[in-house]
N, C-alpha and C positions, 0 to 999 in steps of 0.2 A: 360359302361362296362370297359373302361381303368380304373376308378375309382376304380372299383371295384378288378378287377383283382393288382393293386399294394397295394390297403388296404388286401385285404386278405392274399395273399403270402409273405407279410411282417408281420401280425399278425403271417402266421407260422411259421414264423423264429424263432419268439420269445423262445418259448420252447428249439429246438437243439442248440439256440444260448446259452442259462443260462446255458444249459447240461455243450456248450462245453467251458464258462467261469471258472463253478465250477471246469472241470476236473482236475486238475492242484493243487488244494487243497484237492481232493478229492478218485486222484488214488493212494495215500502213504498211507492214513488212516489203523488206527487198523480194526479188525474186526468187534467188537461191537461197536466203534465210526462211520464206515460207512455203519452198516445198520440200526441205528438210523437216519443217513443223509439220506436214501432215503427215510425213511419215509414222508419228506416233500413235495414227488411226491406223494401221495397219492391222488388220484381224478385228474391227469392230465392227464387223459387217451382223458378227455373232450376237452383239448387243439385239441388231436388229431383228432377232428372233423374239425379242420381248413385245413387239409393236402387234403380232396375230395374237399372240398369247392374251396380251392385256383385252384385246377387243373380241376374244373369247371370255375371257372371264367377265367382262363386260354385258355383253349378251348371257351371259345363264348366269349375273345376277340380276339382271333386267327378269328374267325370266321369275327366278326365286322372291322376287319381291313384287310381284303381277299384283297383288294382293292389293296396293300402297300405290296407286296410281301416282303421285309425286315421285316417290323413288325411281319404282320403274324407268319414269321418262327420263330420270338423269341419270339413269345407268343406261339407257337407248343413244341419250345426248354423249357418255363418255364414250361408248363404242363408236361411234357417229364422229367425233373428234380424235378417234386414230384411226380410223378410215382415213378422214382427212389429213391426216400425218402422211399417208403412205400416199396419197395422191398429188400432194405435196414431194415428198422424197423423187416419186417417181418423176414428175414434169421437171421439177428440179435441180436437185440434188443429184441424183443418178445421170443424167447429161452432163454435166460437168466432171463430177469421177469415170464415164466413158470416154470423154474429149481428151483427159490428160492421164487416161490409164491408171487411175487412183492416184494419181498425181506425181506419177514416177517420169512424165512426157510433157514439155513444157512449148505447149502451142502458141501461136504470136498472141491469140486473145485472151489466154493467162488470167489478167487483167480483170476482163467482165466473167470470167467465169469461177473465181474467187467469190466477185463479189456474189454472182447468184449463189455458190455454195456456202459461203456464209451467213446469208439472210435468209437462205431460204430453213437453216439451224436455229435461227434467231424466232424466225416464228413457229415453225415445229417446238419449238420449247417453248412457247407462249400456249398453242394448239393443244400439247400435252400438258403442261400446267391445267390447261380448264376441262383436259380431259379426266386428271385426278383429281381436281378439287368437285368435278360432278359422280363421281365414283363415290369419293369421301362422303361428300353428303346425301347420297344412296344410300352408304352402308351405315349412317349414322341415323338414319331415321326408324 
């Protein structure tokens, strides 16, 4: 189960972590130059089947290490920090790919809703960073 739990929540970094490398090249962009850019998220919706997955495995290795009261609670803490990923995603993230139809639909306010879907990538990958660094040192104890 430790296995398991730091290969997955480390697989979901992956995505918020690209998000929040591109940001930086990608929140100055023209119009028509960045939503040609997000076309390349297209079908990554399926990443996001890694975020129940990891905060399953999170939870039954909390569970498998009850034993180790420190472990435990930072495998309660990483499931607990992709929770928060997805509550995140949702107020966020998910408004804004609804407003511009995954970004195929470019509304007057374009604009600010870049910016929330960018930032709101920026700390989703901060969120999940400490979601697998509390995994990691669950399954290392």
């Amino acid at each position: 189960m430790r296995f398991l739990a730091v290969i997955i929540t480390g697989l979901a970094l992956a995505a918020p972590a690209a998000h929040a490398f591109a940001l930086l090249n990608k929140i100055g962009m023209a119009k028509a130059d960045y939503f040609v850019a997000q076309q390349a998220y297209a079908g990554w919706w399926i990443v996001g089947l890694l975020l129940p997955l990891a905060r399953l495995a999170d939870i039954g290795n909390a569970v498998a290490l009850r034993a180790d009261g420190t472990a435990m609670m930072l495998s309660v803490a990483a499931a607990a920090l992709i929770a928060f990923n997805l509550v995140i995603f949702m107020v966020f993230t998910h408004p804004a790919n609804a407003a511009t139809e995954n970004w195929t639909v470019q509304p007057e306010n374009w604009e600010s809703l870049r910016v929330q879907w960018e930032y709101s990538h920026a700390v989703n990958a901060v969120v999940t960073l400490l979601a697998f660094c509390c995994a990691t040192l669950a399954s290392l104890r």
